[in-house]
C-alpha positions as CSV (number, residue, x, y, z in Angstrom):
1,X,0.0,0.0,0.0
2,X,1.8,3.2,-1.0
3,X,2.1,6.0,1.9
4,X,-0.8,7.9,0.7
5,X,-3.7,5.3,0.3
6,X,-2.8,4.8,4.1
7,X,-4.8,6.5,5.6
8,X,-7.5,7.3,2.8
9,X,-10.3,6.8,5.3
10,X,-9.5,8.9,7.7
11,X,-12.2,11.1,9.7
12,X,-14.5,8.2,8.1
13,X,-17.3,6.3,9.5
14,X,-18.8,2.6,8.2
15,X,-21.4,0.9,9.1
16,X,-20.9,-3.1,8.6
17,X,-23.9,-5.5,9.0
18,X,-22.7,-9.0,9.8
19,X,-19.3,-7.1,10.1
20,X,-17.8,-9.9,12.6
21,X,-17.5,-12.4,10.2
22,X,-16.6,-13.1,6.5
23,X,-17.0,-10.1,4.0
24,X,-17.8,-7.9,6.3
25,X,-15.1,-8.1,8.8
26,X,-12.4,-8.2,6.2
27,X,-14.4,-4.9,5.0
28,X,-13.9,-3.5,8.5
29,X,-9.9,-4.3,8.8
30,X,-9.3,-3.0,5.6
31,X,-10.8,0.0,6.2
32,X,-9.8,0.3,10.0
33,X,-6.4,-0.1,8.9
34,X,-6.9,3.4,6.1
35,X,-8.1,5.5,9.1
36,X,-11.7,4.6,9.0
37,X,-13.8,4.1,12.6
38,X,-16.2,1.0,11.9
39,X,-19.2,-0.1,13.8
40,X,-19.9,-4.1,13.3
41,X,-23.2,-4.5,13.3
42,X,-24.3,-8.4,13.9
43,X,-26.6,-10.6,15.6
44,X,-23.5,-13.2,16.6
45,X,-22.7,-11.8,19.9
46,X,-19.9,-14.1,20.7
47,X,-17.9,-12.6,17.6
48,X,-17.7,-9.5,19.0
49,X,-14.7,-9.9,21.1
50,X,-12.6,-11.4,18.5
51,X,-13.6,-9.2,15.8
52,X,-13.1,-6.1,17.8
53,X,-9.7,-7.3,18.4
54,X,-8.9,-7.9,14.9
55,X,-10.2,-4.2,13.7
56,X,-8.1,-2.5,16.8
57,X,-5.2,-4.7,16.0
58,X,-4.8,-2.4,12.6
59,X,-5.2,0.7,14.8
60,X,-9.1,1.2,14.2
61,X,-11.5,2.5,16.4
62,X,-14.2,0.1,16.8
63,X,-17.8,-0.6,18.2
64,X,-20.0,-3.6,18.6
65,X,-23.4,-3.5,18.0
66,X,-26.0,-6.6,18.6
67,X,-28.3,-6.0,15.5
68,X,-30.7,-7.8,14.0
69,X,-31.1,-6.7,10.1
70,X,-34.4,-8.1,9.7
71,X,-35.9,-5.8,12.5
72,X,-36.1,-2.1,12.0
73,X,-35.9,-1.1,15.4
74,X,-32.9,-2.8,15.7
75,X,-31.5,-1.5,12.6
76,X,-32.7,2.3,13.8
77,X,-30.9,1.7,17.3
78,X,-27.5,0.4,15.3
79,X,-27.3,3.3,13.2
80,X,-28.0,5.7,16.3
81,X,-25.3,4.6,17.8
82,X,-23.0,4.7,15.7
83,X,-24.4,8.1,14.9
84,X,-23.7,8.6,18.2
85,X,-20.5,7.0,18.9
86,X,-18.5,8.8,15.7
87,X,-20.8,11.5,14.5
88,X,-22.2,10.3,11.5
89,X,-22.2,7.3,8.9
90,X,-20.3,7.5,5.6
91,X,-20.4,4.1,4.4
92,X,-22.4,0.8,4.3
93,X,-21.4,-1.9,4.1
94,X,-24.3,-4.9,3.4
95,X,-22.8,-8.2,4.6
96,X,-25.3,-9.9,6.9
97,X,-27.2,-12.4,5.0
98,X,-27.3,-15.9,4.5
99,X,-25.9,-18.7,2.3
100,X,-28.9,-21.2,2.1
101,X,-29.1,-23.9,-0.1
102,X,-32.0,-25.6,0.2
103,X,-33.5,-26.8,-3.2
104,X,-37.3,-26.6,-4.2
105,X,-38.3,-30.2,-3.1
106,X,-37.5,-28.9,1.0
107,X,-38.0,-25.0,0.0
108,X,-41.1,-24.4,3.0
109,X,-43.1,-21.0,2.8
110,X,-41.6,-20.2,5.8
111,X,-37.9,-20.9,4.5
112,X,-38.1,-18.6,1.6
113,X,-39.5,-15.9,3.2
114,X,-37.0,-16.2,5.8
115,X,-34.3,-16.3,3.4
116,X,-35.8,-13.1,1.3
117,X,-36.7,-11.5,4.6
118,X,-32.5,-11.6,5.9
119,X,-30.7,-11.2,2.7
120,X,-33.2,-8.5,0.3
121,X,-35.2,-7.4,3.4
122,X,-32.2,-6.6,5.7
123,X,-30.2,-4.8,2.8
124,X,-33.6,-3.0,1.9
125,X,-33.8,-1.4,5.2
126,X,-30.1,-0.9,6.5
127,X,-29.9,1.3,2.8
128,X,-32.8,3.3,3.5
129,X,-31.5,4.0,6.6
130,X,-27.7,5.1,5.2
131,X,-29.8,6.9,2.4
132,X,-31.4,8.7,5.4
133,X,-28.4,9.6,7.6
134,X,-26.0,10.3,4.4
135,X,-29.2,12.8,3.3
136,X,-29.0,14.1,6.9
137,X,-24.8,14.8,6.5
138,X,-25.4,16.1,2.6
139,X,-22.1,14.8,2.1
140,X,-22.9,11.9,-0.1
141,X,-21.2,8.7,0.9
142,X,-21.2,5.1,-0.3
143,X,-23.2,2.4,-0.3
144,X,-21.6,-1.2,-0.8
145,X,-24.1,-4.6,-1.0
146,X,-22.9,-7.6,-1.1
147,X,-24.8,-10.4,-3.4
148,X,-23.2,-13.4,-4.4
149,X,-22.9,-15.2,-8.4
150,X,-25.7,-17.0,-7.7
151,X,-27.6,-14.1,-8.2
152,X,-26.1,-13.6,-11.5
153,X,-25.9,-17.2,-12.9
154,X,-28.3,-20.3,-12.2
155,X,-26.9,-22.4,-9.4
156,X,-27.9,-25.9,-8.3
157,X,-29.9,-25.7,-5.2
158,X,-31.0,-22.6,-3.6
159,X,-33.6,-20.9,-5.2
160,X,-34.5,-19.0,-2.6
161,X,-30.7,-17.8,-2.3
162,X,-30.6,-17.2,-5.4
163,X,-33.3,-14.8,-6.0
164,X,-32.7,-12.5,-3.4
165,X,-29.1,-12.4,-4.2
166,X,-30.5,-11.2,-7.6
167,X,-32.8,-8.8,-6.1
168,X,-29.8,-7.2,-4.6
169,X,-28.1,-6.9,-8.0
170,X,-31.1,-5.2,-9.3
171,X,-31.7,-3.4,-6.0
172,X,-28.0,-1.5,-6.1
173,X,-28.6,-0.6,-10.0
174,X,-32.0,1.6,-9.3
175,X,-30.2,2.9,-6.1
176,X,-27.2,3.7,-7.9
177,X,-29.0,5.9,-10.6
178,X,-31.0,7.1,-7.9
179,X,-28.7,9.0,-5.7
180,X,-26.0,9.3,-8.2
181,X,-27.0,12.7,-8.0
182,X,-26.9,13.2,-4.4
183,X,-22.8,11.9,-4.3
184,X,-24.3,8.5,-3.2
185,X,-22.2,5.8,-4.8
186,X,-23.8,2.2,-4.4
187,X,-21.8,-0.5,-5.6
188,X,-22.4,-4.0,-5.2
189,X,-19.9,-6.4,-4.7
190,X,-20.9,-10.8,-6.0
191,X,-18.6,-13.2,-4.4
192,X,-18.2,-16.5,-5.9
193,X,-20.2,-19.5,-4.8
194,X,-19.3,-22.9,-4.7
């Protein structure tokens, strides 16, 4: 990294969802490690410690927040916190979701919706919620979701994966011509599946 990408992020704020694990916490080191103060937003409470760890490790400043993305009031109290903690929210960062791949002949009601409801849903309502705060800083911002190949390619197993991984593809687009004018950038990031 040369000497001047260092610290790129500095006087920046993210907000992760599922930020202590996977994407999202090698999100919040990266950025930690430019200068940026991240807030890990995620429902598995014993991560915490270790992930907290790893962020302050690369000289970040760091908070912990139990969330639950598929509840707005728990969404609303993560991003006042955070709000609260470092001033405001530059960047999201949509990681919490869910890798499920149960095929049609086992797909219940209740399993799709679920599956929608986490991956779509959640990302749904934590970027209204940036959208809202970033509108409240009018200093634009960014907006990063993370979907999946599946959602670009048919996969074996997982339809239910599968289309709300897609949703997020097309979600991004309209958001990204949306508030393209606002200095909103929303970006969406598909990571392979196997």
């Amino acid at each position: 990294m040369a000497a001047d990408e260092r610290k790129r992020f500095a006087g920046k704020t993210a907000l992760i969802t599922g930020g202590c694990s996977g994407i999202g916490l090698a999100s919040a080191i990266r950025m930690a490690a430019e200068g940026c103060n991240v807030a890990l937003c995620d429902k598995n409470t014993s991560a915490f410690k270790e992930a907290k760890s790893r962020v302050e490790e690369v000289g970040g400043r760091c908070l912990t927040i139990e969330t639950d993305v598929t509840i707005e009031k728990s969404l609303k109290a993560s991003f006042s916190k955070t709000v609260g903690a470092f001033g405001g929210i530059d960047i999201l960062v949509t990681s919490a979701g869910t890798g499920d791949g149960t095929k049609i002949r086992k797909l219940t009601s209740e399993k799709w919706a679920w599956v929608l409801d986490l991956n779509l849903g959640g990302t749904y309502l934590a970027c209204r919620l940036a959208v809202e705060e970033m509108r409240r800083k009018k200093k634009g911002g960014a907006i990063i979701t993370i979907s999946s190949m599946g959602g670009l390619i048919a996969v074996y197993g997982g339809p239910a994966f599968a289309a709300s991984k897609g949703g997020i593809i097309h979600f991004t687009k309209c958001l990204a011509v949306e508030l393209a004018k606002e200095n909103i950038r929303v970006n969406c990031v598909c990571r392979v599946s196997y």
